[in-house]
Structure formats: structure tokens, C-alpha cells
C-alpha positions as CSV (number, residue, x, y, z in Angstrom):
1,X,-8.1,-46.4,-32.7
2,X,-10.0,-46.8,-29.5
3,X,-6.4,-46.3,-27.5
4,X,-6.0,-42.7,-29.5
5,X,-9.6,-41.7,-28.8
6,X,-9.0,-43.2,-25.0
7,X,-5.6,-40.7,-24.5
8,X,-7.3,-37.8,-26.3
9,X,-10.1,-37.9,-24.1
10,X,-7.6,-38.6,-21.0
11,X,-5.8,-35.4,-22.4
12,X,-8.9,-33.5,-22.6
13,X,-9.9,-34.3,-18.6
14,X,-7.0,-33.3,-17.4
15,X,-6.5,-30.0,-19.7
16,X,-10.4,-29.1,-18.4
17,X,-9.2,-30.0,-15.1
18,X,-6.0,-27.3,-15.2
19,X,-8.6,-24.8,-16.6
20,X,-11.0,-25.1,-13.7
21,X,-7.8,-25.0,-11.0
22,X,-6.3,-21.9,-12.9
23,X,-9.9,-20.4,-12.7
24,X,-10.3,-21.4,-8.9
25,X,-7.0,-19.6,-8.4
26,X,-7.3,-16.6,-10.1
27,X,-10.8,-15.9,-8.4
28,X,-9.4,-17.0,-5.0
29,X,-6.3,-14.8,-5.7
30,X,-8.2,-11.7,-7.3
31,X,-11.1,-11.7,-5.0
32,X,-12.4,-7.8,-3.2
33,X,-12.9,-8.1,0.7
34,X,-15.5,-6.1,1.7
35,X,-14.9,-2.9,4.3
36,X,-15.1,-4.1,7.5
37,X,-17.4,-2.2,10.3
38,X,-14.8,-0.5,12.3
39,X,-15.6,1.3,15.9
40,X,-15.5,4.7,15.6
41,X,-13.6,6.9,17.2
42,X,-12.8,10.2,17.8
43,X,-9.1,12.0,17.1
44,X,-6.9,12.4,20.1
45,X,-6.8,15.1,22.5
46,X,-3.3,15.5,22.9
47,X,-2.3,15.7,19.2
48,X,-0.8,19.8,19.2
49,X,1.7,18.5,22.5
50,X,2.9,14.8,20.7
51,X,2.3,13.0,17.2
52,X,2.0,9.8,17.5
53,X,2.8,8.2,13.6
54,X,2.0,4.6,12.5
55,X,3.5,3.2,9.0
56,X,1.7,0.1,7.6
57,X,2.7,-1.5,4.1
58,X,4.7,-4.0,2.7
59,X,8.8,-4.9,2.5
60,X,9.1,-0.7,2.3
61,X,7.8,-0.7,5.9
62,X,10.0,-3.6,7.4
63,X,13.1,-3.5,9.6
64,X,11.9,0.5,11.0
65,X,13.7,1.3,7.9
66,X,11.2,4.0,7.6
67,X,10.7,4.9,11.4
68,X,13.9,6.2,12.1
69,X,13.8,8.6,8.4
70,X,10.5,9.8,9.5
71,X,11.8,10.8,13.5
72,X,14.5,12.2,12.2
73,X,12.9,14.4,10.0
74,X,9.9,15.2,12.5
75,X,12.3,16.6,15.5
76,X,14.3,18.6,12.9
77,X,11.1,20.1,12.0
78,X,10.6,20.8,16.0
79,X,8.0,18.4,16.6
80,X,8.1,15.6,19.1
81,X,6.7,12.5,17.8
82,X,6.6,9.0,18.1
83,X,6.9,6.5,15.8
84,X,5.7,2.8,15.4
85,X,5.5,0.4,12.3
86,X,4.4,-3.0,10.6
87,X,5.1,-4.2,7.0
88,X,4.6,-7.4,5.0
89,X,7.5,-8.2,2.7
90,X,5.4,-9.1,-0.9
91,X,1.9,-7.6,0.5
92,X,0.0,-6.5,-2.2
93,X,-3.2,-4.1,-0.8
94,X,-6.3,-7.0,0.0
95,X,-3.6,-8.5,2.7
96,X,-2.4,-5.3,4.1
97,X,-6.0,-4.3,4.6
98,X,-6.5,-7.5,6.4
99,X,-3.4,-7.5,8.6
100,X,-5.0,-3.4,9.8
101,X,-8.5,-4.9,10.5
102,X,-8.4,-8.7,11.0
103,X,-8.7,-9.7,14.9
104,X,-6.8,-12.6,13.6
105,X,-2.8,-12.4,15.1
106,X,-0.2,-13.2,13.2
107,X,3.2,-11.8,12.7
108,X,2.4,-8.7,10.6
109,X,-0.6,-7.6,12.2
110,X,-1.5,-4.1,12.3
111,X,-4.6,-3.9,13.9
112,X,-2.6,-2.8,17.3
113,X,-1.8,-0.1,15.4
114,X,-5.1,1.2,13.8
115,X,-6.8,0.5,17.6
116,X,-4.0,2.5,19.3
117,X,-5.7,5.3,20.8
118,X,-2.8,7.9,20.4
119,X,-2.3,7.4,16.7
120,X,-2.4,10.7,15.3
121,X,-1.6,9.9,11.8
122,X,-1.0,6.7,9.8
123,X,1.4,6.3,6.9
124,X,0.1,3.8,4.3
125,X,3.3,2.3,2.2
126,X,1.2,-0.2,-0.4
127,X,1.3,-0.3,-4.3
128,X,4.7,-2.0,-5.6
129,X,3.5,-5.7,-5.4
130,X,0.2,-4.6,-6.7
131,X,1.8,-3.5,-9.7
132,X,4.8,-5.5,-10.1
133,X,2.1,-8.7,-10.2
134,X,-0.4,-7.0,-12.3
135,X,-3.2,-7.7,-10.0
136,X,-5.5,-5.3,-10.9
137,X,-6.0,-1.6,-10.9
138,X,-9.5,-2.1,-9.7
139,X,-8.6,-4.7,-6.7
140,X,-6.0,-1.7,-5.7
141,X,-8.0,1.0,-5.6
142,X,-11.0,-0.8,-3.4
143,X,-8.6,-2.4,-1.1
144,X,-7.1,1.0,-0.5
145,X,-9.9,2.7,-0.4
146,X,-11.0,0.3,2.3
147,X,-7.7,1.3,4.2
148,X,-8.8,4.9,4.1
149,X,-12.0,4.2,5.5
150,X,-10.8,2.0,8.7
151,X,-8.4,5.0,9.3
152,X,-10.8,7.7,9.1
153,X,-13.0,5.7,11.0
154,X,-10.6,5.5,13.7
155,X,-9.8,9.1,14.5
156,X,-6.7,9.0,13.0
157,X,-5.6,11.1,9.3
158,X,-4.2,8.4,6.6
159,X,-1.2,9.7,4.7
160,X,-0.6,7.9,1.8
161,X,2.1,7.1,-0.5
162,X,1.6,6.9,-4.0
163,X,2.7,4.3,-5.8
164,X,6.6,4.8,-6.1
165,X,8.6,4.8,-9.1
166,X,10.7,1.5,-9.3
167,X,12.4,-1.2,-11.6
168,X,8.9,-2.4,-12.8
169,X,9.9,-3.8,-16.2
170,X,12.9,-5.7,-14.4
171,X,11.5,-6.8,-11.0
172,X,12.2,-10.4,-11.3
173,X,9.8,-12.8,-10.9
174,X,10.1,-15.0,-7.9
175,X,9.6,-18.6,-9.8
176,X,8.8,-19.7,-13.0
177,X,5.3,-20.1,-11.9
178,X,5.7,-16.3,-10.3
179,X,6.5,-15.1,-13.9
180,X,3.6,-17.0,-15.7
181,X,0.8,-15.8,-13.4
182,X,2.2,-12.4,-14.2
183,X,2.1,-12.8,-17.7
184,X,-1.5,-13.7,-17.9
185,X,-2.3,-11.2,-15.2
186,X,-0.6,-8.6,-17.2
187,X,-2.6,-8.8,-20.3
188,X,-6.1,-10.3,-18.8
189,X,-5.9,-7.1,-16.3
190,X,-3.4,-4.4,-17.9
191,X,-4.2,-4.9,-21.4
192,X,-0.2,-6.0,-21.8
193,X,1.4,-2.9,-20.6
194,X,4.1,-3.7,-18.5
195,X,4.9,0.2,-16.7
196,X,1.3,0.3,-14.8
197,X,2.2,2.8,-12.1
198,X,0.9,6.0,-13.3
199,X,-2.6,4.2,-13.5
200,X,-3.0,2.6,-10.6
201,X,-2.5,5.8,-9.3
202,X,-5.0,7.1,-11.5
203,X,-7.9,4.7,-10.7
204,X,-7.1,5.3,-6.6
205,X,-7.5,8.8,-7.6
206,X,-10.6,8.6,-9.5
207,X,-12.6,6.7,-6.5
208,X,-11.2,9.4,-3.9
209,X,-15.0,11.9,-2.8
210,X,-14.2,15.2,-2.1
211,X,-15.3,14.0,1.4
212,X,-12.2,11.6,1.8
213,X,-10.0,14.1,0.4
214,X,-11.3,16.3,3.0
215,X,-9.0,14.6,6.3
216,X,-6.3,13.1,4.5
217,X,-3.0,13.7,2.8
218,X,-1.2,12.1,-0.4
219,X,2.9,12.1,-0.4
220,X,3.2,12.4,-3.5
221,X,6.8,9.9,-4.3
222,X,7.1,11.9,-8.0
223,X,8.7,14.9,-6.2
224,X,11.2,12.9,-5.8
225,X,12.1,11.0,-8.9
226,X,9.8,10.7,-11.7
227,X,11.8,8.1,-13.6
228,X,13.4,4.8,-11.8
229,X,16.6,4.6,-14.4
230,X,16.9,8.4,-14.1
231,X,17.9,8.0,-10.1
232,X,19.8,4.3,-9.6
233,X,21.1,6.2,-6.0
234,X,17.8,6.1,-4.5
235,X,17.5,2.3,-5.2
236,X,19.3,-0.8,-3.4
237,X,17.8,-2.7,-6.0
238,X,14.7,-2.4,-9.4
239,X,12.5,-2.4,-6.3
240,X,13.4,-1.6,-3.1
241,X,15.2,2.1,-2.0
242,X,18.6,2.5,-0.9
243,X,19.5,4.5,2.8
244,X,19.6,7.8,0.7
245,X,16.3,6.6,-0.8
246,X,14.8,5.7,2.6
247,X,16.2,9.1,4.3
248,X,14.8,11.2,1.3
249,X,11.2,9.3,1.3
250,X,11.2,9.9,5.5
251,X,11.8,13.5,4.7
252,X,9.1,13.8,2.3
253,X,6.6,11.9,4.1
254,X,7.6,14.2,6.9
255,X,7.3,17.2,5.5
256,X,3.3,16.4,4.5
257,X,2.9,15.0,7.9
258,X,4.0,18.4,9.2
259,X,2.2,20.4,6.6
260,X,-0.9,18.9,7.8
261,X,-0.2,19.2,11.5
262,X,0.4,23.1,11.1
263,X,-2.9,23.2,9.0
264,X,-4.7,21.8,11.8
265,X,-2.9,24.2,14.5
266,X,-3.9,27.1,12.4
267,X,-7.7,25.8,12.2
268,X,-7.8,25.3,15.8
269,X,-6.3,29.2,16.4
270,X,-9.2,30.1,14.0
271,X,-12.1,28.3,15.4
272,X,-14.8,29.7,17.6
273,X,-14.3,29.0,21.3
């Protein structure tokens, strides 16, 4: 008898124990940074004559896949530009924030970029990990939101991709471990639903002021496909975009990028001298 009551107790410990780690993690791993102080600075004097374009993000961002789809598109549209990029493969939006601001180096830092004093506008490619591991709709929207800020701060005009359409419900987890984290995230933080995209979207939408709203642009990835099963071309894989995919979304992203350009032309015909 005292042996049973001995191993319960012994099971007990050690269940407690793997409660408090799991708790530990999921705090560590769920945890909001707070919006760094960024030097201000004003937008560049030479934007009209060349746009310069930075593209942060995750796996999206990597290899210039996106770089050469957004050139191309800007110099059939006439207008010289520049273009320079860094991504995280698996980023979700708290570690893209920190590569932008941290003065920390490592090898997807993007602070470079958001310090670069020619940036003219910066392309923000974040959302599918979010999503995909259920982390939170609120933990998206502040780290984005946090993004925003830093860019504004800086001078430069954010432009940012909404979450794409993509293989959620099929993304495969990357362990066995991968999958059970996403399980519990998924109904602790998503109430179950397994398709999240349209709000996450939502709640980024909801904390945007009319004051943000004011210097910044939204590509808005539904033009192009609404459904993921609906447009299998556009996708190498449930969650990452084919070269069609790539050379549509550098099109698009383009396009807004130009929109706003010629907006800001037309204001600077119209202004007072």
C-alpha cells in the first residue's frame, strides 16, 4: 500500500511538473514585446526621381523570390526603383518585429533595412506561420501593429500584405510535438476553428486609427485568389506560392506601391508652394 501511494504521488510530481513547463512555455512562446522607441525620421527627398523598396517577412520573402516580381513589375510601370529584402523561413509576427528593430545581428536582421535612409516604402510579408500555428489573433495584430509604427516612425510608408490564402487545414506540422502545441493552441486561442485567416485579418483591421490608415497601404492577396483549393497554380505547395504565384503577388504588390506613389505625385502638384 505505502509503494502504491509512494508511485501515485511520484506520478503526481512529475504530472505537476509538465503542467508548470507547458505553462512556462506557452507564456515564454505567447508573450507581446512592447513597441520599441524608434528615431524619427523624416521621408526622403528624392522619392519622385527613385523608389527605393524593402520586403521584410518570413519564408515568402527569402531567396529575392519576391524582389525580382516586384522590379519587374515597377520598370513596366515606368518607374525606376530599387529593391532590397530579408525573410525568416517559419517567422511568425513577434520575431519579425524583432529582426526590423533589434540592434542585435543575426542572419535575418532587418534593422539595415528599416534604418536605410533611402527606403521609400517597405513591404511587410507576415501572417502564414501566425496562423498555421494558431498563435493568437491578438499576438498578431500587436506585433504588427508594432511593425507599422517603427515604419512610420522612420519616414518610410508600410505596405502590407494581408494574410494570404493558403493550404491551412493541410500545412503539416513539423513534428509530433509541432502538431500538439498546435492543437492546444488551436482551441485555447481559436476556439477550434482550424481556417483562421479571414480573422486575423479582421482583428489587424479592427486596431488600425484612422491616423495609421492615413500613410499606409494594404495589398489586399483576395484579389487574387479567394480560395486556396480553387487556384493549386499559384501554389508550389499548401503553403508556399509557385513562380506564377510569386510573379502575380509582385504584380499586385506593385501596382499598390505605384498607386500610392502617383497619389503622392498628385498631392505634391497640388500643394501650396
Amino acid at each position: 500500500m505505502r509503494s502504491f501511494m509512494f508511485l501515485l504521488f511520484v506520478i503526481s510530481l512529475v504530472a505537476m511538473f509538465g503542467v508548470v513547463c507547458v505553462a512556462k512555455f506557452i507564456a515564454k512562446d505567447r508573450s507581446f514585446d512592447t513597441c520599441a522607441n524608434i528615431a524619427k525620421r523624416d521621408a526622403t527627398e528624392n522619392w519622385a526621381t527613385k523608389v527605393k523598396i524593402g520586403i521584410i517577412g518570413d519564408s515568402w520573402v527569402t531567396d529575392q523570390k519576391l524582389d525580382k516580381a516586384v522590379l519587374n513589375a515597377m520598370l513596366v510601370s515606368g518607374i525606376q526603383a530599387e529593391v532590397v529584402s530579408s525573410g525568416q523561413p517559419g517567422a511568425v509576427s513577434r520575431q519579425v518585429y524583432r529582426n526590423l528593430t533589434s540592434e542585435d545581428i543575426n542572419p535575418y536582421s532587418a534593422r539595415h533595412i528599416l534604418m536605410d535612409g533611402d527606403i521609400d516604402y517597405l513591404v511587410v510579408v507576415v501572417g502564414i506561420n501566425d496562423t498555421v500555428e494558431h498563435i493568437g489573433r491578438d499576438f498578431y495584430a500587436h506585433h504588427m501593429l508594432c511593425i507599422i509604427k517603427a515604419i512610420q516612425l522612420r519616414g518610410i510608408h508600410p505596405v502590407i500584405l494581408e494574410i494570404p490564402e493558403y493550404g491551412i487545414e493541410i500545412t503539416p506540422p513539423k513534428s509530433y510535438l509541432n502538431y500538439a502545441k498546435r492543437l492546444i493552441y488551436r482551441f485555447v486561442y481559436d476556439g477550434g476553428n482550424h481556417d483562421v485567416i479571414s480573422a486575423y485579418r479582421e482583428a489587424l483591421s479592427a486596431g488600425l486609427s484612422s491616423e495609421i490608415m492615413k500613410d499606409m497601404s494594404i495589398v489586399a492577396f483576395s484579389t487574387l485568389t479567394r480560395n486556396y483549393h480553387d487556384s493549386l497554380d499559384l501554389y508550389e505547395n499548401p503553403n508556399h506560392l509557385s513562380k506564377k504565384g510569386y510573379q502575380k503577388l509582385g504584380q499586385l504588390i506593385s501596382e499598390t506601391i505605384v498607386e500610392s506613389y502617383n497619389n503622392r505625385v498628385q498631392r505634391m502638384a497640388h500643394s501650396p508652394l
